[in-house]
ROVOVEX-982486 format. One record per residue (C-alpha): x, y, z; residue number from 1; chain; residue in one letter. Coordinates in steps of 0.5 Angstrom, whole numbers, plus 2048, in hexadecimal, padded with zeros to 3 digits. Layout:
! residues N
<pt x="X" y="Y" z="Z" i="NUM" ch="A" aa="A"/>
...
//
This chain:
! residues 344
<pt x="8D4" y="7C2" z="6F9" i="1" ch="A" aa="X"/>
<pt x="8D7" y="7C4" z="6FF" i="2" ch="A" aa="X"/>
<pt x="8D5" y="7BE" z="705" i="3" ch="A" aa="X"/>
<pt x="8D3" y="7BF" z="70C" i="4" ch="A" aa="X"/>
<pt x="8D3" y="7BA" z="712" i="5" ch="A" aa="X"/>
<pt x="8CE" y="7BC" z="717" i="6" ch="A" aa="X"/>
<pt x="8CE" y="7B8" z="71D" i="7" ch="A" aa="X"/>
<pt x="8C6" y="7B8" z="721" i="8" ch="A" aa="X"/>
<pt x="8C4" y="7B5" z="727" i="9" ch="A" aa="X"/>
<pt x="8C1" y="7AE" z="726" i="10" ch="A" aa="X"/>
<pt x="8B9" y="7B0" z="728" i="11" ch="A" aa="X"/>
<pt x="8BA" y="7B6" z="721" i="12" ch="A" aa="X"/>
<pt x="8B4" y="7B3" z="71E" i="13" ch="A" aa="X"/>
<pt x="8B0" y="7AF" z="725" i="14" ch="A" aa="X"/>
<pt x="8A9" y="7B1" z="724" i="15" ch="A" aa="X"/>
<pt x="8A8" y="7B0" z="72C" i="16" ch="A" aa="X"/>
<pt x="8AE" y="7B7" z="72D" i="17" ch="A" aa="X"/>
<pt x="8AD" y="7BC" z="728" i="18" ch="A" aa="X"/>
<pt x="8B0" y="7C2" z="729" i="19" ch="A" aa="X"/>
<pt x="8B2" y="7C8" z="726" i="20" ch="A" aa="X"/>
<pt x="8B9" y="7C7" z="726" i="21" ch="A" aa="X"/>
<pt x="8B8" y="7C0" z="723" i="22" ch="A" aa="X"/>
<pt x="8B3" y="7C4" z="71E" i="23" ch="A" aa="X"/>
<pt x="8B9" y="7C9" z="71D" i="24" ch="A" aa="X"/>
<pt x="8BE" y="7C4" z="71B" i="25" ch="A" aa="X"/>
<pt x="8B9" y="7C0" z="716" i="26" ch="A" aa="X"/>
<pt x="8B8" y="7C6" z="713" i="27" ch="A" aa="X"/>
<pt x="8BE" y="7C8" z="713" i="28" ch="A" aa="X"/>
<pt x="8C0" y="7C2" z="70F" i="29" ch="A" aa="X"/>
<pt x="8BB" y="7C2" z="70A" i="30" ch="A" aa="X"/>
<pt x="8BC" y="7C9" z="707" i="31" ch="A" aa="X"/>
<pt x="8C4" y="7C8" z="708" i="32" ch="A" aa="X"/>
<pt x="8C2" y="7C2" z="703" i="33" ch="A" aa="X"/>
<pt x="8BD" y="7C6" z="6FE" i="34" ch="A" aa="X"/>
<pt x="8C3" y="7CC" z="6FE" i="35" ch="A" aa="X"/>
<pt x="8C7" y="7C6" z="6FC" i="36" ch="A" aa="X"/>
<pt x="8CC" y="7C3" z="701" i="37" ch="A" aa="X"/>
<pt x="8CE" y="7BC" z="702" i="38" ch="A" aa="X"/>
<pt x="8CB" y="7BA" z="709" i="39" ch="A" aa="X"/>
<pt x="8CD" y="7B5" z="70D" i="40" ch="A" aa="X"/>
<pt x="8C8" y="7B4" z="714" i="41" ch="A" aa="X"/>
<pt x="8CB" y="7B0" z="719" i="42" ch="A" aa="X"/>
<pt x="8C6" y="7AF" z="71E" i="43" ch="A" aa="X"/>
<pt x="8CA" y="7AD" z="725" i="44" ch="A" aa="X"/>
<pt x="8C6" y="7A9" z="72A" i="45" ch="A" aa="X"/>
<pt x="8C7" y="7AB" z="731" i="46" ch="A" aa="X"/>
<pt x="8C3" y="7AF" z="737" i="47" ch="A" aa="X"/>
<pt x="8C6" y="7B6" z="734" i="48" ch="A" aa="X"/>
<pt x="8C8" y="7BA" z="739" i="49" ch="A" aa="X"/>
<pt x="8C9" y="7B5" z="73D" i="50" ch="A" aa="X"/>
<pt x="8CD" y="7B0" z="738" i="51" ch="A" aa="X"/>
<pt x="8D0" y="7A9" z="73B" i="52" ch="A" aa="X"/>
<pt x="8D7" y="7A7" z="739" i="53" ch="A" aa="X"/>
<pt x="8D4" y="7A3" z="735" i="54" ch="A" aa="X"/>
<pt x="8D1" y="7A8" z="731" i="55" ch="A" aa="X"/>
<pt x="8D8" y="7AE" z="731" i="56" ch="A" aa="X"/>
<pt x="8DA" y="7A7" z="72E" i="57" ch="A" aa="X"/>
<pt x="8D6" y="7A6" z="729" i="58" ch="A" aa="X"/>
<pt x="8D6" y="7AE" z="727" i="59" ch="A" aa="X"/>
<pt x="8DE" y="7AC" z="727" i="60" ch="A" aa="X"/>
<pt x="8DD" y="7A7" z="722" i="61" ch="A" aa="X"/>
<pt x="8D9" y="7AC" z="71D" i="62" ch="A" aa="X"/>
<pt x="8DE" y="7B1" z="71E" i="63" ch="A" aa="X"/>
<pt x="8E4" y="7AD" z="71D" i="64" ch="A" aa="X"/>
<pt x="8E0" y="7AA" z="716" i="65" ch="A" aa="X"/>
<pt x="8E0" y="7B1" z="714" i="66" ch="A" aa="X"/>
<pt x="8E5" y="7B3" z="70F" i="67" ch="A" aa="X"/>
<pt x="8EA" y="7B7" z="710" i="68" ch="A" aa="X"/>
<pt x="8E9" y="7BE" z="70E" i="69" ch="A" aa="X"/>
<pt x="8E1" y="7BD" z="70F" i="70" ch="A" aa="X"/>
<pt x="8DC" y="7C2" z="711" i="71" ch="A" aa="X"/>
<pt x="8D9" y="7C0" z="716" i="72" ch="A" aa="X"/>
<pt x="8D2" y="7C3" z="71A" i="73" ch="A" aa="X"/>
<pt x="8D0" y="7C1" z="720" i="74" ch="A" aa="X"/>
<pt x="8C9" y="7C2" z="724" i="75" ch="A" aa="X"/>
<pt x="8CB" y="7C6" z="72A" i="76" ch="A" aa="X"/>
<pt x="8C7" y="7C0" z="72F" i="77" ch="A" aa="X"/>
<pt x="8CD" y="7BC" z="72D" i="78" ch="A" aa="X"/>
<pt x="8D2" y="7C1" z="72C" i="79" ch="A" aa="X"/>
<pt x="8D3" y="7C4" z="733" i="80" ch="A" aa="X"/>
<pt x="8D4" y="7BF" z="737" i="81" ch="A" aa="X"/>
<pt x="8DA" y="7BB" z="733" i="82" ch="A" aa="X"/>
<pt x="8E0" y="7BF" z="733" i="83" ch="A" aa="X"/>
<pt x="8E5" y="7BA" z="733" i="84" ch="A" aa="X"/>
<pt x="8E1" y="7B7" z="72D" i="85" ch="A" aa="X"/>
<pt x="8E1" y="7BD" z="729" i="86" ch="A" aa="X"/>
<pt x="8E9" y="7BF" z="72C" i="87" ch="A" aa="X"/>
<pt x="8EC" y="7B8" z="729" i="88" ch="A" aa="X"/>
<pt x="8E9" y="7B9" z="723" i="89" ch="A" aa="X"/>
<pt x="8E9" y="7C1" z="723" i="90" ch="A" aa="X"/>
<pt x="8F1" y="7C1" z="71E" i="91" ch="A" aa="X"/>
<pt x="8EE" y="7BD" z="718" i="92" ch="A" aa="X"/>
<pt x="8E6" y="7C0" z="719" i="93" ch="A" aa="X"/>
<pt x="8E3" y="7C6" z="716" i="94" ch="A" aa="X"/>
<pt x="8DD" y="7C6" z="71D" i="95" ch="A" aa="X"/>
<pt x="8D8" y="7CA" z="71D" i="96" ch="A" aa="X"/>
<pt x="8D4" y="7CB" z="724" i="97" ch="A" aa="X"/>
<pt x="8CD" y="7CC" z="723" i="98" ch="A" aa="X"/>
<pt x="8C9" y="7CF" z="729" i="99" ch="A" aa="X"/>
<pt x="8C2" y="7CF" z="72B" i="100" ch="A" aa="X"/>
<pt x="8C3" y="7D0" z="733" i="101" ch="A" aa="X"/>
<pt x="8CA" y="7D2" z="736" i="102" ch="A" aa="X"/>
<pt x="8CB" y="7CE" z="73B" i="103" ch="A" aa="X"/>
<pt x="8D0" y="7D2" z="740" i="104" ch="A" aa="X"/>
<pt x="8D5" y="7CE" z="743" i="105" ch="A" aa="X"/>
<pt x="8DD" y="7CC" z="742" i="106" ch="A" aa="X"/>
<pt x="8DB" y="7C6" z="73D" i="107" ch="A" aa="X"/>
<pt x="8D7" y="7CA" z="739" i="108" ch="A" aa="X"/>
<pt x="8DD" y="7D0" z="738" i="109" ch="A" aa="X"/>
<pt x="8E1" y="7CA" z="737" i="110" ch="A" aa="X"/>
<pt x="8DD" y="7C7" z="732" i="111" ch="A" aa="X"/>
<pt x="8DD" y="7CE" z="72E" i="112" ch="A" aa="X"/>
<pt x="8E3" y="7CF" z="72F" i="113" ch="A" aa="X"/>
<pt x="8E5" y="7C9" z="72B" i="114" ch="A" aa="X"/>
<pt x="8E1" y="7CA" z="725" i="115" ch="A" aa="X"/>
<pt x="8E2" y="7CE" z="71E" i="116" ch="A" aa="X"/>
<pt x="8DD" y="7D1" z="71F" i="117" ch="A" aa="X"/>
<pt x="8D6" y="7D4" z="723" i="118" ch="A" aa="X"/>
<pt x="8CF" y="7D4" z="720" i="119" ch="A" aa="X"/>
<pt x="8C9" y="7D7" z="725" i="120" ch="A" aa="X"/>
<pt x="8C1" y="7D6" z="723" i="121" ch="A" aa="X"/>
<pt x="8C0" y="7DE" z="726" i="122" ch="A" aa="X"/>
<pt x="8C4" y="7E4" z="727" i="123" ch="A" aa="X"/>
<pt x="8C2" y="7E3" z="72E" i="124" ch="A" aa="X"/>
<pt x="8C7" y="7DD" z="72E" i="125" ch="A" aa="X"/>
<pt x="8CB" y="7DF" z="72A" i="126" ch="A" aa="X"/>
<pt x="8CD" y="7E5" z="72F" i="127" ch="A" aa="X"/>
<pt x="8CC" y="7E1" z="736" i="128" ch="A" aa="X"/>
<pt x="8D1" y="7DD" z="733" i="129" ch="A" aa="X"/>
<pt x="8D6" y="7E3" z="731" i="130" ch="A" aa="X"/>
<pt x="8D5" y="7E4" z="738" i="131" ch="A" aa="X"/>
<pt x="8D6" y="7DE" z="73C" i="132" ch="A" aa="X"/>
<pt x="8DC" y="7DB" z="737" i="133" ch="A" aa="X"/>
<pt x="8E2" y="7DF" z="734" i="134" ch="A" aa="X"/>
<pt x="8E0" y="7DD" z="72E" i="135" ch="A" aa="X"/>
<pt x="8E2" y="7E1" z="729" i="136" ch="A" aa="X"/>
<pt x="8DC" y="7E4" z="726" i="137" ch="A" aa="X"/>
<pt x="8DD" y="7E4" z="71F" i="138" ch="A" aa="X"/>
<pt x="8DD" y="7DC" z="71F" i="139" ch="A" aa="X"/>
<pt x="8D7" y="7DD" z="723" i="140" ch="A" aa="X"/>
<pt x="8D1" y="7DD" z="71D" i="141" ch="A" aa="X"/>
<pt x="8C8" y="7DD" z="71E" i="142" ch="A" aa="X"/>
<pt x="8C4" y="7DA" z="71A" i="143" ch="A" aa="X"/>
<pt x="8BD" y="7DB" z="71E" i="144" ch="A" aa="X"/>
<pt x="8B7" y="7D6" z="71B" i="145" ch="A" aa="X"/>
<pt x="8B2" y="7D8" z="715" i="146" ch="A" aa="X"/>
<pt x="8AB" y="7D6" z="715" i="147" ch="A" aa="X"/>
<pt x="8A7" y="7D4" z="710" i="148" ch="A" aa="X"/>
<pt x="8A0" y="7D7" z="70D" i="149" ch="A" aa="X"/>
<pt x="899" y="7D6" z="710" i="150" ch="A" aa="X"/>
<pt x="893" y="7D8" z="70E" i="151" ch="A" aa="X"/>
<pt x="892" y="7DD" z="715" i="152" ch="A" aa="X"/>
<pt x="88D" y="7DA" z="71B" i="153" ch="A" aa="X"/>
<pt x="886" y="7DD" z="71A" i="154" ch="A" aa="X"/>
<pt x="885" y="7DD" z="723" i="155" ch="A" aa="X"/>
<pt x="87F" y="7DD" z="727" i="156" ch="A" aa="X"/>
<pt x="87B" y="7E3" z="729" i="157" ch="A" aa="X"/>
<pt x="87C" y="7E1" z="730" i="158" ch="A" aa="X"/>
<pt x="884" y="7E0" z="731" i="159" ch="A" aa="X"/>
<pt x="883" y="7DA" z="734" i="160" ch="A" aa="X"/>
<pt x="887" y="7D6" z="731" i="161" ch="A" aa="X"/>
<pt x="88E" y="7D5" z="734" i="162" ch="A" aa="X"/>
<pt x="894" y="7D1" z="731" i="163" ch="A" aa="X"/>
<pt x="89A" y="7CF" z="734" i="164" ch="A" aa="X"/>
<pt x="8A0" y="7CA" z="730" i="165" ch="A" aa="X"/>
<pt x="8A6" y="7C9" z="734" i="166" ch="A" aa="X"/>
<pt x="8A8" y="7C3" z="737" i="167" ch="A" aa="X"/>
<pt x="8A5" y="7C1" z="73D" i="168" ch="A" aa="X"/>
<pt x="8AA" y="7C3" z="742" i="169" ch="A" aa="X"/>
<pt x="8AC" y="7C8" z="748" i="170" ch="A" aa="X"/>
<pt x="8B1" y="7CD" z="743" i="171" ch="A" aa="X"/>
<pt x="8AA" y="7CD" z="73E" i="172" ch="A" aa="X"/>
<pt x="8A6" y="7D0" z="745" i="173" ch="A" aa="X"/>
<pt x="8A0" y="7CC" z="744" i="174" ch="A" aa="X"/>
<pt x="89F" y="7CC" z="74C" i="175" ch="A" aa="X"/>
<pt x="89F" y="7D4" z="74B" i="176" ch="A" aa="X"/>
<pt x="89A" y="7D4" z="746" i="177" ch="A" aa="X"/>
<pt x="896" y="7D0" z="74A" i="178" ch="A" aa="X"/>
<pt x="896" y="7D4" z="74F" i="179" ch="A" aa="X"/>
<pt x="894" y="7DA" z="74B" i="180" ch="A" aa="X"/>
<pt x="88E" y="7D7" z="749" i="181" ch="A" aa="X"/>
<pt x="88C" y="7D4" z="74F" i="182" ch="A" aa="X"/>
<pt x="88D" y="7DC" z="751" i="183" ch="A" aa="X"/>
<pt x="888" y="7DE" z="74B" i="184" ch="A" aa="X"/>
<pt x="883" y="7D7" z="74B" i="185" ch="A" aa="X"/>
<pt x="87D" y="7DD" z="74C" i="186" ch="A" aa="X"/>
<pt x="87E" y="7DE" z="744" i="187" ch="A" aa="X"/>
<pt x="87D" y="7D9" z="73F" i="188" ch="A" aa="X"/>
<pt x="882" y="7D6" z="73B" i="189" ch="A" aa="X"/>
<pt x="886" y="7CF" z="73A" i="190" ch="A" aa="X"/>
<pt x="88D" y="7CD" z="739" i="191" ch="A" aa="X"/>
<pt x="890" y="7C9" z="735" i="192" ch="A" aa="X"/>
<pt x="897" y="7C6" z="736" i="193" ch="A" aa="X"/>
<pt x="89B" y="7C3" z="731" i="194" ch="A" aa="X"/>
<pt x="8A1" y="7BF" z="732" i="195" ch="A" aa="X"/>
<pt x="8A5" y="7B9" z="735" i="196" ch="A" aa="X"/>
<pt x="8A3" y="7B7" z="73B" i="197" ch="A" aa="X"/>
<pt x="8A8" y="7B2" z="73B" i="198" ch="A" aa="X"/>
<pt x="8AF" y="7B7" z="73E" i="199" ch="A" aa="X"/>
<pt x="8AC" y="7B8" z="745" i="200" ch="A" aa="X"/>
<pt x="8A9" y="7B3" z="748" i="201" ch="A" aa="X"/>
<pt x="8A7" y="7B6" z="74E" i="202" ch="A" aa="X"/>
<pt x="8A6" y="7BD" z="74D" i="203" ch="A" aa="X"/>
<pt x="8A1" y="7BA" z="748" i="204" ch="A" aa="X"/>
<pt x="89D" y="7B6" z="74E" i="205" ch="A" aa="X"/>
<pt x="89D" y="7BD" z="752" i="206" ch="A" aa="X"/>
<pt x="89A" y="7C1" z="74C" i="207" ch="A" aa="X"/>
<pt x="894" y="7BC" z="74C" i="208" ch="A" aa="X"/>
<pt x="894" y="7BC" z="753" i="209" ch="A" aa="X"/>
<pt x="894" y="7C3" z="754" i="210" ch="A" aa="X"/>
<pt x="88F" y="7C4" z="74D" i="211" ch="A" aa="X"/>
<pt x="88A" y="7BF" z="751" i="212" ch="A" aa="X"/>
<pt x="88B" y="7C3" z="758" i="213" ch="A" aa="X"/>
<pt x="888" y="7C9" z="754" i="214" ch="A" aa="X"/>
<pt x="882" y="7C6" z="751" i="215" ch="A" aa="X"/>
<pt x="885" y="7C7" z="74A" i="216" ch="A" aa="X"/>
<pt x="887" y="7C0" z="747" i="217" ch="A" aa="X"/>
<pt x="880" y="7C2" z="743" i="218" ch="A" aa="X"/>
<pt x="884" y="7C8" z="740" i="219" ch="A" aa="X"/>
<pt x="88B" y="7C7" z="73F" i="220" ch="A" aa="X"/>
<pt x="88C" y="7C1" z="73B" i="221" ch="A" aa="X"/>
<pt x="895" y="7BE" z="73A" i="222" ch="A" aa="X"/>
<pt x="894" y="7BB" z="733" i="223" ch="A" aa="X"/>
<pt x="89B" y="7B9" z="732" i="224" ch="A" aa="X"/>
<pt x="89E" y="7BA" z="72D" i="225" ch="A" aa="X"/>
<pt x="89B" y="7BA" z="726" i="226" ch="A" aa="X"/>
<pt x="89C" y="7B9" z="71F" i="227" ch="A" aa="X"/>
<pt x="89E" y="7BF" z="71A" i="228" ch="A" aa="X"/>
<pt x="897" y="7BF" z="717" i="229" ch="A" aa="X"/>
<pt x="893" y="7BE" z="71E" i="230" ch="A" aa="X"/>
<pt x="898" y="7C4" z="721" i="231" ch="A" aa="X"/>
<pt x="897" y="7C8" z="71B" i="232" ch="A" aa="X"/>
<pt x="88F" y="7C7" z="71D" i="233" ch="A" aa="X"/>
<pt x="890" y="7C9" z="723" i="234" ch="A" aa="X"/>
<pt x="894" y="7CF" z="722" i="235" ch="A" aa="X"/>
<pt x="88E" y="7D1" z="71D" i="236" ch="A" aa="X"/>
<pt x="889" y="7D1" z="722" i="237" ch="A" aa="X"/>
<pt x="88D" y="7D4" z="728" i="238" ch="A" aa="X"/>
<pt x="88B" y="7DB" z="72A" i="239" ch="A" aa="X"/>
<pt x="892" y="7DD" z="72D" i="240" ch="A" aa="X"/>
<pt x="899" y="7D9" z="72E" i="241" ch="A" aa="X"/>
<pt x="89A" y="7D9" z="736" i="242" ch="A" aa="X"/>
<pt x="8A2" y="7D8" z="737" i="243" ch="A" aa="X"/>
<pt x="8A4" y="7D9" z="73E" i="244" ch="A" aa="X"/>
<pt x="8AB" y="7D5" z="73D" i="245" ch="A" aa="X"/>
<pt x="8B0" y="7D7" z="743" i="246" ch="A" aa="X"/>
<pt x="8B6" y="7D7" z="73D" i="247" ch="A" aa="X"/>
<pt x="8B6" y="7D8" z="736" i="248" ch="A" aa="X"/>
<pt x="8BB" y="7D9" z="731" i="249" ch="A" aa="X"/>
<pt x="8B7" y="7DA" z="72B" i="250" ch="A" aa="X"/>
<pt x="8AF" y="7D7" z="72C" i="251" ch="A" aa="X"/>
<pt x="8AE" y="7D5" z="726" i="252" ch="A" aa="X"/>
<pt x="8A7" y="7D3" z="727" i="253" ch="A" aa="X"/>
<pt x="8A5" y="7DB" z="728" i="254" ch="A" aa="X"/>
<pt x="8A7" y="7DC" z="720" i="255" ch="A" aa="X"/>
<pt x="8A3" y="7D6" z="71F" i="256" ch="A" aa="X"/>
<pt x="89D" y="7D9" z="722" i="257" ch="A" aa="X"/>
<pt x="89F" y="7E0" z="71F" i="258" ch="A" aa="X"/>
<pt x="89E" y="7DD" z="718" i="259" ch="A" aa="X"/>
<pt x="897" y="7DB" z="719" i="260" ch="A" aa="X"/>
<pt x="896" y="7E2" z="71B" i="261" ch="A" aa="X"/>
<pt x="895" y="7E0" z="724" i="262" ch="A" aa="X"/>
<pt x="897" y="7E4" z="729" i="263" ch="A" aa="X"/>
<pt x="89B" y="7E1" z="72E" i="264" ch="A" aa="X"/>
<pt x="89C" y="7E3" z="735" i="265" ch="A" aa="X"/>
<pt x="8A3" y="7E1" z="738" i="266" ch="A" aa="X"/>
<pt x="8A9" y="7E2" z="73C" i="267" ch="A" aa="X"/>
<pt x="8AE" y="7E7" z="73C" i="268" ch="A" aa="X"/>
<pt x="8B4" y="7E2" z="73C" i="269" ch="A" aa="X"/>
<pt x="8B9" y="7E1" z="737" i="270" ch="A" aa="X"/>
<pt x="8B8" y="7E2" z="730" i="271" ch="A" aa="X"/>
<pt x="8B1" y="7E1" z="730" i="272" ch="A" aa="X"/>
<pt x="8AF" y="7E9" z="731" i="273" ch="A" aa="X"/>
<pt x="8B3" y="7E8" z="72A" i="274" ch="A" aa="X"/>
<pt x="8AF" y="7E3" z="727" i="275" ch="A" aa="X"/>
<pt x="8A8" y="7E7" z="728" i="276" ch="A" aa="X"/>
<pt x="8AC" y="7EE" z="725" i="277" ch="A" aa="X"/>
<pt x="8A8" y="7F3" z="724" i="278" ch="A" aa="X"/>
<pt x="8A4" y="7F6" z="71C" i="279" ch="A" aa="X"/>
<pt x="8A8" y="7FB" z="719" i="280" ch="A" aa="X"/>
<pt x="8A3" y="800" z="71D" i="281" ch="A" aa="X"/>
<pt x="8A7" y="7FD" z="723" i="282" ch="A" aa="X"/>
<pt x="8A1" y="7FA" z="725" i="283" ch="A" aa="X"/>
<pt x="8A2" y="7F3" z="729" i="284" ch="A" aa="X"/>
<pt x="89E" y="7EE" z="727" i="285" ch="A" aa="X"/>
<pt x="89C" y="7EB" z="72E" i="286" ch="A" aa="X"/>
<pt x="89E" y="7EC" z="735" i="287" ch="A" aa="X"/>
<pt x="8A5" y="7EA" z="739" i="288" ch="A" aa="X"/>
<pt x="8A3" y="7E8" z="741" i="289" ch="A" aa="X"/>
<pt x="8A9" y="7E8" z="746" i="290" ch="A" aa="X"/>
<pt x="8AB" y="7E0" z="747" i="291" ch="A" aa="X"/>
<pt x="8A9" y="7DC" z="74C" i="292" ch="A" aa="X"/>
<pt x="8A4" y="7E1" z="74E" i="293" ch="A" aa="X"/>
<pt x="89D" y="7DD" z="74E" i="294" ch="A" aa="X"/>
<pt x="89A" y="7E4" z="750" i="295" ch="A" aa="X"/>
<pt x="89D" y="7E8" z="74B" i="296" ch="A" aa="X"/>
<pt x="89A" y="7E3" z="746" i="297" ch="A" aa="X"/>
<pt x="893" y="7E2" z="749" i="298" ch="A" aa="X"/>
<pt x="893" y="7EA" z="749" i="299" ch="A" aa="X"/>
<pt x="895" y="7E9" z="742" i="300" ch="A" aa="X"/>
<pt x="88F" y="7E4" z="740" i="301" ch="A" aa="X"/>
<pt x="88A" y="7E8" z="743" i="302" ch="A" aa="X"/>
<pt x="88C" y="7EE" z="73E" i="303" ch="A" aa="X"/>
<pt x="88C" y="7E9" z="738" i="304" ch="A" aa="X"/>
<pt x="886" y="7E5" z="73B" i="305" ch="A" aa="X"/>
<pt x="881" y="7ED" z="73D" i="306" ch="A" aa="X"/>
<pt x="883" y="7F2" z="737" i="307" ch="A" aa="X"/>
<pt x="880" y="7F1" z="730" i="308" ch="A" aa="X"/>
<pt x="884" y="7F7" z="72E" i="309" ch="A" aa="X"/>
<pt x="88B" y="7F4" z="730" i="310" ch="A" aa="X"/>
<pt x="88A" y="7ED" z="72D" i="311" ch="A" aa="X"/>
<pt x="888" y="7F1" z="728" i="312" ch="A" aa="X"/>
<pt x="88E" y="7F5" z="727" i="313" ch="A" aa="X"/>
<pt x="893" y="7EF" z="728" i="314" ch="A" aa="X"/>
<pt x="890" y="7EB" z="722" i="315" ch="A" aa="X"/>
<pt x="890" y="7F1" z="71E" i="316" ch="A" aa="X"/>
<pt x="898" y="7F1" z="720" i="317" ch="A" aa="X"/>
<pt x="89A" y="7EA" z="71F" i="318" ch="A" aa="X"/>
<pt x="897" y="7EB" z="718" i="319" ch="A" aa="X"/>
<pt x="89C" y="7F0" z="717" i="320" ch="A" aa="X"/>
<pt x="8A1" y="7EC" z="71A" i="321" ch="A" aa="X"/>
<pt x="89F" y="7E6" z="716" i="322" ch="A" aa="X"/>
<pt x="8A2" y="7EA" z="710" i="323" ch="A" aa="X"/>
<pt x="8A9" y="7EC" z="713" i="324" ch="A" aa="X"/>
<pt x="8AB" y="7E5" z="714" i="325" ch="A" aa="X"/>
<pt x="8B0" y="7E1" z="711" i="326" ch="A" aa="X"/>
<pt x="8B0" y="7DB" z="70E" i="327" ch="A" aa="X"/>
<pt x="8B5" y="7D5" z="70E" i="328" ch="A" aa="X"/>
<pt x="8B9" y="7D7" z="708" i="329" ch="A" aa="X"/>
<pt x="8BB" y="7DC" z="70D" i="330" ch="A" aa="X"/>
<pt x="8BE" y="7D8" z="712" i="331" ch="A" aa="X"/>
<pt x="8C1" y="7D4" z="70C" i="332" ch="A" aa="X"/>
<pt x="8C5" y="7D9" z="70A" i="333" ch="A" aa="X"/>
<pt x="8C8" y="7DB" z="710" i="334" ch="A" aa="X"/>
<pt x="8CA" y="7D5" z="712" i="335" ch="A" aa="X"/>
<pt x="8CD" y="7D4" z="70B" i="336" ch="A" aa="X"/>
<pt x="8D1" y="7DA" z="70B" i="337" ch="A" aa="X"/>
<pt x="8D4" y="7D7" z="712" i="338" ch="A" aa="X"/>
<pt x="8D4" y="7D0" z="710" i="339" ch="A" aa="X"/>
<pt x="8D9" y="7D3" z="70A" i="340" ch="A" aa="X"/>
<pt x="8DD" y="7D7" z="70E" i="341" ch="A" aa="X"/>
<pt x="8DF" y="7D2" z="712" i="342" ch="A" aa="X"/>
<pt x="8E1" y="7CD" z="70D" i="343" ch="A" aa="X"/>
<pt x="8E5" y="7D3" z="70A" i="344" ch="A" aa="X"/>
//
């Protein structure tokens, strides 16, 4: 039974701060166990990213613990901000890098630089770090996220029904949605948000009051984040996924709203034109907006909100998708495949 040691920021399994990174990882380290592995979570306490010397300290123990020759997978939060911790045991480690979001600085060049090996959530990451970083690329894997069955979403026959799950947080764009609504509050819809609240106080307290200035506080509602079974409810009854996020390596909220069988309506940034796709027809299976443009997205939402026909047509394309997507025993095995060559 091979072993593997994954070190995990503290908050992996925080109800308060979901996230698809931490709902990557876990997932990551329940089908590597059902495949077989031994595996070893250390949950290192600390404000990843920005770790306290107590916290590199900390994570120092951990590795120094760690015998000699073991194979060692560390979250990227963690990961690219620690490369003295990751150098000073990179000669007897076999380090494993796995990235959600490249950070682009000397630090994280350093980090990468140190480890045996890189795994990035998307092909979208992979190829931003080749481009950054004089990595080689065959040690640079991908192994993007699966998404599990659902029965699909019946929708209304309005549209009206807006769902948005991201953090609630300037990179997310919520304050451009916003905008965009108040641009469209002639038509009748609602929004619902579904995320922390907590990671940006004030970007939160300047959504209200924005919100409240445009006489929407009865049509927006920011719920926090919600329970799997509550989420999953909320996903059933959306009508479309809206995602206006600024920067985006994967977005793994797209192919959860694609396999209920929702459109989604999204920036064209990072990896999320990925992760909508498009049917073997070529079809895609919902919008792609410019980022940060509240007019693009309104105009976007009155094209979703005023024709039948289109939002006719984009469900019938996301059913489509909904075949093609890939399940988790994908990811699973091409993180596998780079696990075992690392340790070979």
């Amino acid at each position: 039974m091979p072993t593997l040691h994954v070190i995990l920021p503290g908050d992996i399994d925080d109800p308060a701060s979901p996230s698809g990174g931490n709902g990557y990882d876990r997932r990551i380290c329940a089908g590597l166990t059902a495949a077989g592995w031994l595996v070893r979570e250390h949950a290192v306490a600390g404000d990843w990213p920005r770790p306290s010397p107590a916290a590199q300290a900390a994570l120092a123990r951990v590795l120094a613990g760690t015998p000699d020759g073991a194979l060692v997978l560390v979250d990227g939060l963690v990961a690219s901000v620690v490369p003295d911790v990751l150098a000073a045991h990179s000669g007897r480690l076999r380090l494993v890098a796995l990235v959600h979001l490249p950070r682009d600085d000397d630090t994280e060049a350093r980090a990468l630089a140190a480890v045996t090996a890189v795994v990035a959530t998307s092909a979208w990451t992979r190829d931003a770090l080749l481009r950054r970083y004089p990595l080689p690329a065959e040690r640079v894997h991908v192994a993007p996220p699966g998404v599990d069955p659902a029965s699909p979403a019946t929708g209304s026959a309005t549209g009206s029904a807006l769902l948005c799950v991201a953090a609630v947080a300037r990179h997310k764009g919520h304050d451009v949605l916003v905008e965009a609504l108040t641009m469209v509050a002639d038509r009748h819809w609602t929004l619902a948000c579904v995320g922390p609240l907590h990671r940006e106080p004030e970007f939160v307290d300047r959504l209200r009051e924005r919100i409240s200035a445009g006489r929407l506080t009865d049509r927006i509602q920011l719920t926090g984040p919600l329970p799997g079974d509550r989420l999953a409810a909320a996903y059933a009854a959306a009508d479309l996924l809206v995602h206006p996020s600024r920067g985006e390596t994967y977005g793994m909220v797209v192919t959860e709203a694609l396999a209920r069988g929702v459109p989604v309506l999204a920036t064209a940034v990072g990896g999320l034109p990925d992760a909508l796709g498009r049917t073997a027809a070529g079809d895609r299976p919902g919008l792609l907006v410019p980022p940060d443009d509240p007019a693009a997205l309104a105009t976007a939402l009155r094209r979703w909100l005023d024709d039948a026909a289109l939002r006719a047509h984009l469900r019938h394309v996301a059913v489509q998708r909904r075949d093609t997507l890939a399940d988790w025993s994908s990811a699973i095995a091409q993180i596998t495949t780079a696990l075992k060559e690392a340790s070979a």
